[in-house]
C-alpha positions as CSV (number, residue, x, y, z in Angstrom):
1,X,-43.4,-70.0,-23.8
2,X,-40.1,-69.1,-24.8
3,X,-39.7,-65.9,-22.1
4,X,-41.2,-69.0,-19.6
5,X,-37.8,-71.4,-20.6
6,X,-35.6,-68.5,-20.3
7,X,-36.7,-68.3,-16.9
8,X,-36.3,-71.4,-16.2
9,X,-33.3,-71.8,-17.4
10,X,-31.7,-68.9,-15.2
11,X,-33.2,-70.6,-11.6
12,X,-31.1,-73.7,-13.2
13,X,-28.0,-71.6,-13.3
14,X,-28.3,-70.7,-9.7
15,X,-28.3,-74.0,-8.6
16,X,-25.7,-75.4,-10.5
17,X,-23.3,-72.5,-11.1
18,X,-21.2,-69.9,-9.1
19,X,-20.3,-66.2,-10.3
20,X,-16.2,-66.1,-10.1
21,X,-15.7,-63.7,-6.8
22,X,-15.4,-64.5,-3.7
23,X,-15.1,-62.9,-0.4
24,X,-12.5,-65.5,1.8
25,X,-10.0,-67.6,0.1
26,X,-12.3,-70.4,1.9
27,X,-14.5,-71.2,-0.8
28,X,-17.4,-74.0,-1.2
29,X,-18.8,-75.6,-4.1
30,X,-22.5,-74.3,-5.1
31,X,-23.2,-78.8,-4.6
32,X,-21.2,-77.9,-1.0
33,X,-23.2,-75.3,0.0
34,X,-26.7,-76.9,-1.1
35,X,-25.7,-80.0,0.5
36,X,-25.0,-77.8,4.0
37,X,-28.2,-76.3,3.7
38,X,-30.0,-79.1,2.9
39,X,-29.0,-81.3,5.7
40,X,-29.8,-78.3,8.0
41,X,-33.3,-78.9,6.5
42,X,-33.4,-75.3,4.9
43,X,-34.5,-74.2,1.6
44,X,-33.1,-71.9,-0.8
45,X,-35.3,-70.5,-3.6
46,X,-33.3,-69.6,-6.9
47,X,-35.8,-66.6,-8.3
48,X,-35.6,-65.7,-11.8
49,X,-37.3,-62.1,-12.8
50,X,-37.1,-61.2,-16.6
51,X,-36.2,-57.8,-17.7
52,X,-40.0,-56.9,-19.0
53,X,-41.4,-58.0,-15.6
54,X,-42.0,-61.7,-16.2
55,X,-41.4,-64.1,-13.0
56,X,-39.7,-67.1,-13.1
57,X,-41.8,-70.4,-12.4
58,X,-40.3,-70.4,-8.7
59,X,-40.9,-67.0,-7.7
60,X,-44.5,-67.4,-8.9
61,X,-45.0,-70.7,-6.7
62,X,-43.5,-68.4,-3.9
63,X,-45.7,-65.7,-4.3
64,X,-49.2,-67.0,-6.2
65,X,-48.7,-71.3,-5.7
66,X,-48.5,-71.9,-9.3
67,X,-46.6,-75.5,-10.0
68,X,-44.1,-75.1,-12.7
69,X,-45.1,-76.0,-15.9
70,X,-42.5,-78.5,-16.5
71,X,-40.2,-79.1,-13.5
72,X,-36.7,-78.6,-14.2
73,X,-33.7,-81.7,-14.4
74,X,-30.4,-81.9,-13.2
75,X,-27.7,-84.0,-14.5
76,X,-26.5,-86.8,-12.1
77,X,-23.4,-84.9,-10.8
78,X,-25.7,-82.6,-9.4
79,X,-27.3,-84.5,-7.1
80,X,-27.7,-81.7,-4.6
81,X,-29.2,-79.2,-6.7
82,X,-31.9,-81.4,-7.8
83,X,-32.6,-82.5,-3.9
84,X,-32.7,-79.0,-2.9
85,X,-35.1,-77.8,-6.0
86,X,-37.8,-80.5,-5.5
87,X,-37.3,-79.4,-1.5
88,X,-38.4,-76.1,-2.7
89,X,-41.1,-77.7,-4.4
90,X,-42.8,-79.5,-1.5
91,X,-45.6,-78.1,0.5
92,X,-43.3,-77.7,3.6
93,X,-41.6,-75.2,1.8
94,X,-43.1,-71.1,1.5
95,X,-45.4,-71.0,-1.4
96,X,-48.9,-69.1,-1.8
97,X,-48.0,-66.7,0.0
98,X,-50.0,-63.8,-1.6
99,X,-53.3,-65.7,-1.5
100,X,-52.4,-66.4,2.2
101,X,-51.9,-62.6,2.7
102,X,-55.4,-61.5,1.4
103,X,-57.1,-64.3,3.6
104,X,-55.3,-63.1,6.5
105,X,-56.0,-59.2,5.4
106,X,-60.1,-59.7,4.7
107,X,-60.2,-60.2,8.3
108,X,-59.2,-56.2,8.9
109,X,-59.6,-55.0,5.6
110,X,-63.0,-55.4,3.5
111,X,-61.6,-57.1,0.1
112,X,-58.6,-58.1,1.4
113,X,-55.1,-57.4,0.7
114,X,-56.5,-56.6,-3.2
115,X,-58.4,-53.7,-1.7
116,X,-55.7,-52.1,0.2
């Protein structure tokens, strides 16, 4: 439980915090840049991977389709932070897609992907 919040709370980081360089004296906000992508109707996945292995709660919707176990909040002057995480939450965005990959396998492999 506690490796599970640490997780959580580095994909919170990445949406509501940029590292110090840059590459352009042209910079955006992290809320600038979610808001661009977000009106251009794409989604960006903050993964979080802890040191032993562990996968953060949106890399493991990603890859497997497991739901977080308790979504993550933004405060209000985040606004696009929070639209862009329950974007990447919705069933338009990629999710599953290892189970997807061993349906699609068992059709050329016996067992599927797991066998490979």
């Amino acid at each position: 439980a506690n490796a599970e919040r640490c997780l959580q709370k580095a994909e919170k980081r990445k949406f509501t915090t940029m590292g110090s360089c840059t590459v352009t004296t042209n910079t955006m906000s992290r809320e600038d840049v979610l808001r661009t992508l977000h009106s251009d109707a794409k989604h960006l996945q903050m993964w979080a991977i802890y040191p032993y292995g562990g996968l953060g709660p949106m890399l493991r919707r990603f890859l497997f389709g497991d739901d977080p176990i308790q979504p993550l909040s933004f405060s209000a002057n985040k606004p696009h932070a929070a639209k862009m995480y329950r974007g990447s939450l919705q069933s338009t965005a990629p999710h599953g897609i290892r189970p997807l990959a061993n349906s699609s396998w068992s059709t050329y492999v016996e067992g599927g992907y797991n066998a490979a």
